[in-house]
C-alpha positions in Angstrom: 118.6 115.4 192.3 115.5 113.7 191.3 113.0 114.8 189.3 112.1 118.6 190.0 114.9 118.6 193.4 112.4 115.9 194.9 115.2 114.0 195.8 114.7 110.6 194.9 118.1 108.9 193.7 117.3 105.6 191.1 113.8 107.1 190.6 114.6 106.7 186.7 114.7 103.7 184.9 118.7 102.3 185.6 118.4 104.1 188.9 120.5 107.2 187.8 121.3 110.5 189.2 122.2 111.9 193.0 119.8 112.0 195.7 118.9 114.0 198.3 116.2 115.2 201.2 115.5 118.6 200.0 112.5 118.9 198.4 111.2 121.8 195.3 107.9 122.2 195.0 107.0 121.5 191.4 106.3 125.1 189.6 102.2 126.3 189.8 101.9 126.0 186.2 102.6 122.3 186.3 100.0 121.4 188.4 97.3 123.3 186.6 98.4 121.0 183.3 98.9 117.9 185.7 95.0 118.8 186.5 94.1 119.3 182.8 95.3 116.3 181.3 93.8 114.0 183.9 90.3 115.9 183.7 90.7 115.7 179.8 90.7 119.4 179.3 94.1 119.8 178.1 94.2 121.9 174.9 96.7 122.4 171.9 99.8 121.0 170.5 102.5 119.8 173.1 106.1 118.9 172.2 106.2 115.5 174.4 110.1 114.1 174.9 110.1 110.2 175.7 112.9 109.6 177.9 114.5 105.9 178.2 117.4 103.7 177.2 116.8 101.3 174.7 114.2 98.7 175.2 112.2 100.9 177.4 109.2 100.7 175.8 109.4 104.4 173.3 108.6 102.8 169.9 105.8 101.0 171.4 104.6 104.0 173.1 104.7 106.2 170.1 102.8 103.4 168.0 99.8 103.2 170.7 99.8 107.2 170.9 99.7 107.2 167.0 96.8 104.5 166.7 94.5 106.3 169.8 94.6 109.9 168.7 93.0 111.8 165.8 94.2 111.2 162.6 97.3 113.2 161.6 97.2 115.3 165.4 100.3 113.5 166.3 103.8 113.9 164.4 106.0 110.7 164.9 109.9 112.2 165.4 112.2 109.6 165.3 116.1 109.6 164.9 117.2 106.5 164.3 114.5 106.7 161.3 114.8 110.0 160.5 116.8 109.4 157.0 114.7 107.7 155.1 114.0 104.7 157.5 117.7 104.7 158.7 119.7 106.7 161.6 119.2 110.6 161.0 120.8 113.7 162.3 119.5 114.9 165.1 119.0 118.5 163.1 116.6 116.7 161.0 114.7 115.4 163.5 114.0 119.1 164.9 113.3 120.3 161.4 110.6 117.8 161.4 109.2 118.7 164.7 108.9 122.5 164.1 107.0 122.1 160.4 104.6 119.6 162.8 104.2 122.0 165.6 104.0 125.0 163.6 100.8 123.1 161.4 99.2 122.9 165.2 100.2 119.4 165.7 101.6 117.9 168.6 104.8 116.1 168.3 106.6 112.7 170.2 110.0 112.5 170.2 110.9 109.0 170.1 114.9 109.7 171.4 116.8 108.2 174.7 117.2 112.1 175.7 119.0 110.4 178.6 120.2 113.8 180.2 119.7 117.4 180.1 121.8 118.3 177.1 120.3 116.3 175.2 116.6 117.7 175.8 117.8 120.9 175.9 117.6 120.9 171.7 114.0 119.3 171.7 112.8 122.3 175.0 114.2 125.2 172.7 112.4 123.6 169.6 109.2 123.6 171.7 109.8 127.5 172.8 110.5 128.3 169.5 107.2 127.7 168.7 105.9 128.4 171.7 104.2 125.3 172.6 104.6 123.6 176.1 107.2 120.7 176.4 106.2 117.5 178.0 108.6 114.9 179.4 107.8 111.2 179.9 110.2 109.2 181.5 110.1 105.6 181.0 110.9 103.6 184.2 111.0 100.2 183.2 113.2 97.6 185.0 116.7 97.5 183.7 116.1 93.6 183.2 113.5 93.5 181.3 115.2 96.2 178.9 117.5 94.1 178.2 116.0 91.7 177.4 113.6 93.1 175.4 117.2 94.4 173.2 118.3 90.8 173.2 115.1 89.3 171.4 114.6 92.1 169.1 115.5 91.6 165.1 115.6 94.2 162.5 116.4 97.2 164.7 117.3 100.3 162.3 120.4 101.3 164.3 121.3 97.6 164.9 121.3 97.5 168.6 120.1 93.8 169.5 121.4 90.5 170.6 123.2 90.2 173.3 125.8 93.5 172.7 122.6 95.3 172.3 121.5 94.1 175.8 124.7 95.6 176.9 124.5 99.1 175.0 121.1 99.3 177.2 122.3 99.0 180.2 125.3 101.4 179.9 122.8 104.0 178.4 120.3 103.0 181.1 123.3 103.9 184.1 124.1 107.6 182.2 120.3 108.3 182.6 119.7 112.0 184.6 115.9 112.0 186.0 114.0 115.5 184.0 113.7 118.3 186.6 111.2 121.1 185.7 113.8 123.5 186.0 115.1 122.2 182.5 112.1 123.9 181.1 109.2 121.6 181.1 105.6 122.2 181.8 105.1 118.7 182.9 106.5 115.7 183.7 105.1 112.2 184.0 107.1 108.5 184.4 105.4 105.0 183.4 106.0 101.6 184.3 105.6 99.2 181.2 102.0 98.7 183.6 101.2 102.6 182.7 102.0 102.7 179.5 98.7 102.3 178.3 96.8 104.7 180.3 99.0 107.8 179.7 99.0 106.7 175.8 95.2 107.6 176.3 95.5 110.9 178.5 98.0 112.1 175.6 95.8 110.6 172.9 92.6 112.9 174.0 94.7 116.7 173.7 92.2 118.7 171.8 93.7 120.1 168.6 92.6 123.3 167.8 93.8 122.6 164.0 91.7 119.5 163.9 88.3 119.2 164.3 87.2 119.0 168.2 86.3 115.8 169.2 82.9 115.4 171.2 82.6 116.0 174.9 82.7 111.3 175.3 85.7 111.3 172.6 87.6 114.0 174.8 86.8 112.2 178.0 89.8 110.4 179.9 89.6 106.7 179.4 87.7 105.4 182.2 89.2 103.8 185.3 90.3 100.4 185.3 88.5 98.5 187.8 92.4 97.8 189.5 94.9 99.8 189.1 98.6 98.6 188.9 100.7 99.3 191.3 103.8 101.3 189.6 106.8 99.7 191.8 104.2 96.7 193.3 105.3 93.2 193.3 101.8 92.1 193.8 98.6 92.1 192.6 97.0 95.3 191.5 94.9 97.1 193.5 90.9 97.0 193.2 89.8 100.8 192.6 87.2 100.7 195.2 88.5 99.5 198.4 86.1 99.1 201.7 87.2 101.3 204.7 86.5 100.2 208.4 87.5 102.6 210.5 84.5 103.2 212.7 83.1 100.3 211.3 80.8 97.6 213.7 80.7 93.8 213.2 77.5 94.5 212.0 77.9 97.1 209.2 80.7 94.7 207.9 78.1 91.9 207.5 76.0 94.4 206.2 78.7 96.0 203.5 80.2 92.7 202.5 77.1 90.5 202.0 75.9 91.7 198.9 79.3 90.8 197.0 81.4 93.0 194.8 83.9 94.2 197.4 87.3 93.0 196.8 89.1 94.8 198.7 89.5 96.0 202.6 91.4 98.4 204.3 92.3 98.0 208.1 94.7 99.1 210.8 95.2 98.2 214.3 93.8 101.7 215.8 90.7 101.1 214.3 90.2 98.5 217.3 87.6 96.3 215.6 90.1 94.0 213.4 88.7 90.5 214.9 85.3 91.7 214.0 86.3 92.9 210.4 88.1 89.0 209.9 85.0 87.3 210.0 84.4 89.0 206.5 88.0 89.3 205.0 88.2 86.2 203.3 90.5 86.1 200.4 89.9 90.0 199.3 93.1 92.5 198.7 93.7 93.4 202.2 95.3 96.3 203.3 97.1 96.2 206.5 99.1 99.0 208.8 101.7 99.5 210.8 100.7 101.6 213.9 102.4 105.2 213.8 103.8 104.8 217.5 105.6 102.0 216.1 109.1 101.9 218.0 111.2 100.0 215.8 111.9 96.7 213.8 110.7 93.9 216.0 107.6 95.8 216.3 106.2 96.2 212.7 106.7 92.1 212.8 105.2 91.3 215.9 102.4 93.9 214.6 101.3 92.9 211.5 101.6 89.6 212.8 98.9 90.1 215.2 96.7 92.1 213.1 96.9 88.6 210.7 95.6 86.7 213.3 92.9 88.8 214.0 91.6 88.8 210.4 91.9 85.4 210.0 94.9 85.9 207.2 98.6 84.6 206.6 99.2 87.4 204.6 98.2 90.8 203.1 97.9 92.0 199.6 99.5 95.7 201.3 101.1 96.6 204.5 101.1 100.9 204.9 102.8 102.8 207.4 100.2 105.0 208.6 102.0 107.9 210.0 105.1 109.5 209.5 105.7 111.7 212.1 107.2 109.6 214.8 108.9 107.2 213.0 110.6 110.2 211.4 111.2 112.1 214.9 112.9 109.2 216.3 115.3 108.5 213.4 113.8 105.7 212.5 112.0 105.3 209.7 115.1 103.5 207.8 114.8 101.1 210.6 111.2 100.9 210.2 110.9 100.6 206.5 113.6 97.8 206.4 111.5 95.6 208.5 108.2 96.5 206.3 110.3 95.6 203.1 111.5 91.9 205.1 108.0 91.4 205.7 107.5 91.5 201.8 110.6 89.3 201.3 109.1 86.9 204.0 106.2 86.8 202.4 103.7 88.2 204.8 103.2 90.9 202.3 103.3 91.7 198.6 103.6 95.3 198.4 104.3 98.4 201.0 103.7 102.4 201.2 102.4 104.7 203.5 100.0 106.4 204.0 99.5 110.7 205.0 102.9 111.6 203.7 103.7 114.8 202.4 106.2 115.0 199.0 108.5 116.1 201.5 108.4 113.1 203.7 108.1 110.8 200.5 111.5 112.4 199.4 113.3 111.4 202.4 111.8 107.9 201.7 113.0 107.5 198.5 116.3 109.0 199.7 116.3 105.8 202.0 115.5 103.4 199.1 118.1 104.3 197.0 120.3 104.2 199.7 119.5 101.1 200.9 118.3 99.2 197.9 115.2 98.5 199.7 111.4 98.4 197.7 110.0 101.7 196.8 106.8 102.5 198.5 103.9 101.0 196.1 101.1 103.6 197.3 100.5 106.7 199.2 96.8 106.7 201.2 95.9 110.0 201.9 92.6 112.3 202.4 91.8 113.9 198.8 88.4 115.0 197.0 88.1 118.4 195.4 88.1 120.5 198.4 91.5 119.2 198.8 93.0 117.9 195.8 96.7 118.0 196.4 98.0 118.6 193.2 101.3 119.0 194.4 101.3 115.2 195.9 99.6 113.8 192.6 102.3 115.5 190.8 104.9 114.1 192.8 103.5 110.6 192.7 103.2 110.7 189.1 106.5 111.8 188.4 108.1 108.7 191.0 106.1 105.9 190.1 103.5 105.7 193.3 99.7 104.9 193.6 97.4 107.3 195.0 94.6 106.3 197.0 91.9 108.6 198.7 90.6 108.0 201.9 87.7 110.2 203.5 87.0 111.3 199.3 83.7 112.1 200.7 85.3 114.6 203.3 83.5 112.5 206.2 80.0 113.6 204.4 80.7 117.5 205.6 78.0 119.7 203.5 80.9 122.3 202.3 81.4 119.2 199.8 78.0 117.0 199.3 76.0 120.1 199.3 78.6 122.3 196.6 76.5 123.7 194.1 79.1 122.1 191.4 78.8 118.5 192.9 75.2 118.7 193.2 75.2 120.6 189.5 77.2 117.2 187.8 75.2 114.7 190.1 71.7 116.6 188.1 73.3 116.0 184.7 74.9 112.9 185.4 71.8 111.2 187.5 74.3 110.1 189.7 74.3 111.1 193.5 77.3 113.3 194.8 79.2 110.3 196.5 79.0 108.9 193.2 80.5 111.8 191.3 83.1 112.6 193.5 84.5 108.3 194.0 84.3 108.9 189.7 85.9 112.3 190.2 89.6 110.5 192.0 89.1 107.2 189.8 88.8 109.7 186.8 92.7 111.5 188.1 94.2 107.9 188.2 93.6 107.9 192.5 92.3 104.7 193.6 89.6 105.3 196.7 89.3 104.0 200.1 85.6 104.5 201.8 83.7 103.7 204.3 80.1 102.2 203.2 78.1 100.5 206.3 74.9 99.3 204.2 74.4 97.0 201.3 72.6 100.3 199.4 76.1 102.4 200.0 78.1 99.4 198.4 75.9 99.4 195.5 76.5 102.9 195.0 80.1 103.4 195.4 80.5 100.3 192.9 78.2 101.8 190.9 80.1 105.0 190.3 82.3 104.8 186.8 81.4 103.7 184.0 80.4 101.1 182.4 78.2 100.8 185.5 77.6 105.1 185.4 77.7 107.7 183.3 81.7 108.9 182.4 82.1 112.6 183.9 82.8 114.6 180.4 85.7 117.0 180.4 83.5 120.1 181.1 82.5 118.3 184.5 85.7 117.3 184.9 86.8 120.7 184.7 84.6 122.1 186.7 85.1 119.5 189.7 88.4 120.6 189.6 88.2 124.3 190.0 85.8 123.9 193.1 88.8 124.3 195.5 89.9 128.0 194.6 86.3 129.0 193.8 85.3 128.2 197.6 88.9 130.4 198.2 90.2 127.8 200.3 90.6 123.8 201.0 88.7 121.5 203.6 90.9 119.2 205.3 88.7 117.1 207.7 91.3 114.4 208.5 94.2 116.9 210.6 95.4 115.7 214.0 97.8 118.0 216.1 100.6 115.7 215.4 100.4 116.7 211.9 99.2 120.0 212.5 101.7 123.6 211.8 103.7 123.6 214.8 105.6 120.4 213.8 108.8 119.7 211.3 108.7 120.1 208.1 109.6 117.1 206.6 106.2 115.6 207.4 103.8 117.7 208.5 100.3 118.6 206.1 100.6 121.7 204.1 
């Protein structure tokens, strides 16, 4: 199964373990540390197991982690230095974990751990002294492992060259996705594109044995201005993306005049495509395929239509923008085959969907690994602190997809724009509470999709993370986050009846 039963088959790097359509939700507890290291309010010493065959990326991982954090609040285990710069025991390396862990440090395990036997030792070292257990799977292409092994010199357990290469890929096709069920409190892949910005998330843990860093030090790093698609082919994918549903001719002229939109979302419902064109231009476009889609020849002649209208022979990003009919009639295989064609054609560089559930996700994934076809690069769907769907973020992050918020104002309803938190962080921030809560998603790693019909509301959303505003300190951060049980409840203001309780399953909103 993949990670935590999700069912996604090839979902580690090499593509191992079984697959299936049955979906776990993570456990509670994970979601409540997801939360906290995004907001930057994750506390104490974690135990954090790297996962990956060789040439995935774990030495330079652990040397970036090393070189961001406090001094001395991060222990270096590694086995095949773990005897005085040469191949160790694996007994020593736990040794060396528990004197760290038990001095209040947090610990990375720089190991393949390439199945659950082999992080069962490094799970009971981290109960032993009770401290949560983190698991970080490196996904990095299989190619580009190997060749990393080949051009490598000097390696302490000699695997390079070219029989290296092939060491790596053997270890690559024994690799077992982590499930929570192994005993971890979180877990997390990266793409060699990701690498970086979880190095940071871990690097900001505060250390009760060290002294606390200040509110800006503990801060997440602030969003990049795009975000790299996990599984994309393309290019990455501006943070702030321009939303025209509802959207006239005019308040397209009026939202793209001023400059500093690069990016537009559109769809054929939103029935104003060949008055969006005039302004698309070269910007990252995001297309979609219509949810009453009835097969293959459809999603071409489609998006091939929408393209004319906006004045484009291609998009940056083609999403599926429903799930549930595609998935009632069988045939969202067919469907997602002639999306990932499109890519190959090159009418496209990159395709996801958009409102899917984990569930419906899993059955996707399912389909990919089946089929060999492209994983889905992003998941569009409504989020802001009245709805925050950890559960979905959590299952994104552990299968390598992009979230992107759309309606992250919640359509301007005053249960959100009016909370007394939002307006609270707005007062200290000087920022207004659209601004705080776009920063809020682009803090969490969630790209946004909005709608802004005046020049003034551009300037705004643009203007919303730093170094343009203010960075939301972990306390904010914190307390953005908690608004959702505190109001005993969650807000979800984009629900049709399609998607509503009386539907299956597999796809419909929680």
């Amino acid at each position: 199964a993949g990670a935590g039963g999700a069912g996604a088959g090839g979902a580690g790097a090499g593509g191992a373990g079984a697959s299936s359509t049955e979906y776990t939700p993570p456990p509670e507890a994970a979601l409540v540390v997801r939360a906290s290291l995004l907001g930057g309010y994750c506390q104490g010493a974690v135990l954090l197991v790297l996962c990956g065959a060789q040439g995935s990326g774990k030495s330079y991982l652990c040397e970036q982690l090393l070189q961001r954090a406090p001094r001395g609040a991060w222990e270096l285990v590694c086995q095949d230095t773990a005897a005085n710069g040469k191949p160790g025991k694996r007994e020593a390396c736990e040794a060396c974990a528990v004197s760290a862990l038990q001095s209040g440090r947090s610990v990375v395990v720089d190991r393949m751990h390439l199945d659950p036997a082999q992080r069962a030792h490094f799970v009971c070292v981290a109960l032993s002294c009770s401290v949560p257990c983190h698991a970080l799977l490196l996904q990095t292409p299989a190619e580009e492992m190997q060749q990393r092994v080949r051009e490598r010199t000097g390696h302490p357990g000699r695997v390079e060259g070219e029989q290296g290469a092939r060491v790596s890929a053997q270890s690559a096709r024994k690799l077992i996705v982590p499930e929570y069920r192994e005993g971890f409190s979180l877990i997390t892949t990266a793409t060699p594109a990701e690498v970086d910005r979880v190095c940071s998330l871990y690097a900001q843990l505060r250390h009760a044995a060290f002294a606390p860093p200040t509110e800006t030090a503990a801060a997440p790093p602030p969003p990049p201005s795009r975000f790299p698609l996990p599984h994309g082919r393309g290019d990455p994918m501006p943070s702030l993306t321009l939303g025209t549903q509802r959207i006239t001719a005019a308040g397209a002229r009026a939202a793209l005049s001023g400059g500093g939109v690069f990016a537009i979302d559109t769809a054929p419902t939103y029935k104003n495509e060949a008055q969006v064109g005039v302004y698309v231009g070269e910007r990252y476009l995001v297309c979609k395929v219509p949810r009453a889609v009835p097969g293959a020849d459809a999603v071409k002649s489609s998006l091939v239509e929408s393209l004319r209208k906006l004045r484009r022979s291609s998009c940056e990003l083609l999403l599926l923008h429903w799930p549930d009919q595609v998935i009632l009639a069988n045939k969202l295989s067919e469907v997602w085959s002639a999306m990932d064609g499109l890519c190959s054609a090159g009418s496209c560089a990159d395709i996801g969907v958009c409102n899917f559930s984990p569930r419906a996700l899993a059955a996707l994934l399912e389909i990919c690994a089946t089929s060999g076809a492209r994983r889905p690069a992003v998941n569009q769907v409504e989020r802001h602190p009245l709805l925050p769907q950890w559960e979905l973020v959590d299952f994104c992050a552990r299968h390598g997809i992009l979230l992107q918020a759309h309606t992250p104002l919640a359509s301007g309803r005053a249960e959100l724009l009016q909370n007394a938190q939002v307006r609270r962080v707005a007062t200290e921030t000087g920022l207004s509470p659209a601004q705080v809560l776009i920063q809020w998603n682009q803090r969490h790693g969630v790209a946004v999709a909005t709608k802004c019909s005046s020049v003034e509301h551009v300037h705004q959303a643009l203007a919303a993370s730093p170094p343009a505003a203010p960075p939301l300190t972990a306390t904010q951060m914190q307390l953005l986050d908690a608004i959702h049980t505190s109001q005993g409840g969650k807000l979800r203001v984009v629900c049709p009846p399609w998607m509503g309780a009386n539907v299956p399953l597999v796809y419909r909103f929680d």
